[in-house]
C-alpha positions as CSV (number, residue, x, y, z in Angstrom):
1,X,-11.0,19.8,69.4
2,X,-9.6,16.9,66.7
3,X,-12.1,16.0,64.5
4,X,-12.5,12.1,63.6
5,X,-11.0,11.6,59.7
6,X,-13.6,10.9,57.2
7,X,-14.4,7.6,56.1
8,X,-14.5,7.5,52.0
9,X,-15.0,4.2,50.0
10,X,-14.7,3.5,46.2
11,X,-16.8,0.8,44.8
12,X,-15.8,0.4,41.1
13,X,-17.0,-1.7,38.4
14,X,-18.6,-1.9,34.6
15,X,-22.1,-1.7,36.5
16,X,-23.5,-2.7,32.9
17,X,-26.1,-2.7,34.2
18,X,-25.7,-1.6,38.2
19,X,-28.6,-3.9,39.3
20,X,-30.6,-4.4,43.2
21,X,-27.4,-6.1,44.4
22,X,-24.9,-3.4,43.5
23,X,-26.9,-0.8,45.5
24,X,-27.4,-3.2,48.6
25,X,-24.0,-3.7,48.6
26,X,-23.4,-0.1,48.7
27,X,-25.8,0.3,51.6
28,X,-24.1,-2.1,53.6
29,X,-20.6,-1.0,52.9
30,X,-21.6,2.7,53.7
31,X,-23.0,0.9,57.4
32,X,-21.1,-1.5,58.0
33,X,-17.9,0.4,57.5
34,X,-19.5,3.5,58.7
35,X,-18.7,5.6,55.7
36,X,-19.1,9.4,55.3
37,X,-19.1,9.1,51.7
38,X,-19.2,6.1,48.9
39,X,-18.1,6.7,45.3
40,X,-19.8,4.7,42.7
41,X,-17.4,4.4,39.5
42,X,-18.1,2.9,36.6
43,X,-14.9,1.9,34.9
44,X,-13.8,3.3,31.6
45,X,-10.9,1.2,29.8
46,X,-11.4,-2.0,31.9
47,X,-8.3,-3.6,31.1
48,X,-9.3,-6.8,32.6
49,X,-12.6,-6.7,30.8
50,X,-12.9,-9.7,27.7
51,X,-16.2,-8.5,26.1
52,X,-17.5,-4.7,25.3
53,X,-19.1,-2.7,27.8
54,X,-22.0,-0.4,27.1
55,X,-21.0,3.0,26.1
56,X,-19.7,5.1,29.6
57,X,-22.1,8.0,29.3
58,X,-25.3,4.9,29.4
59,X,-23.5,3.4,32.2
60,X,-23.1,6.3,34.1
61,X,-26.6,7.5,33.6
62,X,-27.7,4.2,34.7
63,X,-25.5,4.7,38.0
64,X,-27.2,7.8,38.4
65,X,-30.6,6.5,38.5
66,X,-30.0,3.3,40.3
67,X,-27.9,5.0,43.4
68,X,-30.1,8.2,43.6
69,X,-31.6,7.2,46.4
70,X,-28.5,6.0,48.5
71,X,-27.5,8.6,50.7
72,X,-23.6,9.2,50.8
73,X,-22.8,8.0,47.3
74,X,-21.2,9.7,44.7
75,X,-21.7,8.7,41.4
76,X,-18.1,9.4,40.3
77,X,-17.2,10.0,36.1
78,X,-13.5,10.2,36.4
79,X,-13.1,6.8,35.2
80,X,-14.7,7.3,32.7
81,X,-13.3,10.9,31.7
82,X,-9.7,9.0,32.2
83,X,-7.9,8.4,28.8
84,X,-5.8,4.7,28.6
85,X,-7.3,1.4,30.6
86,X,-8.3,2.5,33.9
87,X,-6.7,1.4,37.1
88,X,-8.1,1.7,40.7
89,X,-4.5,2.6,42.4
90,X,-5.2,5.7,40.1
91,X,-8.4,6.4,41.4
92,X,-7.5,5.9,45.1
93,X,-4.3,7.6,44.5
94,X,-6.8,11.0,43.7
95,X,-8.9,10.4,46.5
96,X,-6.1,10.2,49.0
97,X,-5.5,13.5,47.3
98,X,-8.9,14.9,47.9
99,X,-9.6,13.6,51.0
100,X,-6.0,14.3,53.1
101,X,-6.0,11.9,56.2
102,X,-9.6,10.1,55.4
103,X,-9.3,6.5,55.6
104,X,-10.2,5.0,52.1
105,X,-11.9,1.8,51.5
106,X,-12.5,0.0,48.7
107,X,-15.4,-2.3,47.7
108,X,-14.8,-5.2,46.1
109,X,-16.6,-8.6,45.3
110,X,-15.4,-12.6,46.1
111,X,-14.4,-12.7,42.0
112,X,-12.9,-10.2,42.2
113,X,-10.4,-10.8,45.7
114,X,-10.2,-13.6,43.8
115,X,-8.0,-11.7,41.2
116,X,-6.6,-9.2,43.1
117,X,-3.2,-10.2,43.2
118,X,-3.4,-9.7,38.9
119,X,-4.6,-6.1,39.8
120,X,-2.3,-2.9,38.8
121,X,0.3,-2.2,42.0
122,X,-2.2,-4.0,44.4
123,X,0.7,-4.2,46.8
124,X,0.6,-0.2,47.3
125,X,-4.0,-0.2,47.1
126,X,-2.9,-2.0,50.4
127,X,-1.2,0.6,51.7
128,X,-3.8,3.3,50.1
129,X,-7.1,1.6,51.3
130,X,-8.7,-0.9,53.2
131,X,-10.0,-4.1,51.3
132,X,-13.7,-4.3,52.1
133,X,-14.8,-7.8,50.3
134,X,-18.0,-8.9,49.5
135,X,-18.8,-12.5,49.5
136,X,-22.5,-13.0,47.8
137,X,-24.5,-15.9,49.8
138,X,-25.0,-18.3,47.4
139,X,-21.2,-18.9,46.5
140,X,-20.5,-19.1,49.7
141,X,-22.8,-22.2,49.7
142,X,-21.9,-23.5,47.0
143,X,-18.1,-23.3,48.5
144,X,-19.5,-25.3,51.4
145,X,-20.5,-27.7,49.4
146,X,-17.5,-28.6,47.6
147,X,-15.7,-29.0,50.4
């Protein structure tokens, strides 16, 4: 009897503070993508990040509290435990490792597929994971407008 692989996503960001969108968008990507399991990591060293983010342990905590009620999510501290800037082709790279033959898929918003192509090796997160993006209602009006 095979078994169907496990569906695992990352959803990654400062979450300074993770706030009512952050964990509606991790219910619906844990839905509509049907996942067995949703990590929730705060970043440590954001590289990309111009202003200071809280302090990782308050961030974490507040990930902690604001996702405890979300079934299948992981609040996940290796970003945070990782010394140097943090990339997430490091992160999916270990959870390819953990998870052998899940499919990964990774959360991320309008901004920031926006930016993607300045990401770390985003070529090869393309091969790693799935690109799940999120495109918030009111830009997406405001796009229609403009045009």
């Amino acid at each position: 009897m095979s078994r169907t692989p496990q569906r695992i996503g990352l959803f990654g960001g400062a979450f300074d503070p993770p706030h009512d969108a952050h964990v509606a968008l991790a219910r619906a990507a844990i839905d509509e993508l049907q996942l067995d399991r949703l990590h929730i990591a705060p970043t440590g060293d954001a590289w990309h990040k111009t202003r200071p983010l809280s302090p990782g342990v308050h961030r974490l905590a507040m990930c902690r509290l604001a996702f405890a009620d979300v079934p299948k999510v992981l609040v996940d501290d290796r970003e945070l435990l990782r010394d140097g800037p943090t990339y997430t082709i490091d992160t999916l790279t270990e959870l390819r490792a953990e998870y052998p033959g899940a499919g990964l898929f990774l959360q991320i918003g309008a901004d920031q597929a926006a930016a993607f192509h300045t990401w770390r090796r985003a070529a090869d997160i393309l091969q790693i994971a799935t690109l799940s993006i999120a495109v918030r209602a009111d830009l997406a009006v405001a796009e229609a407008t403009l045009t």
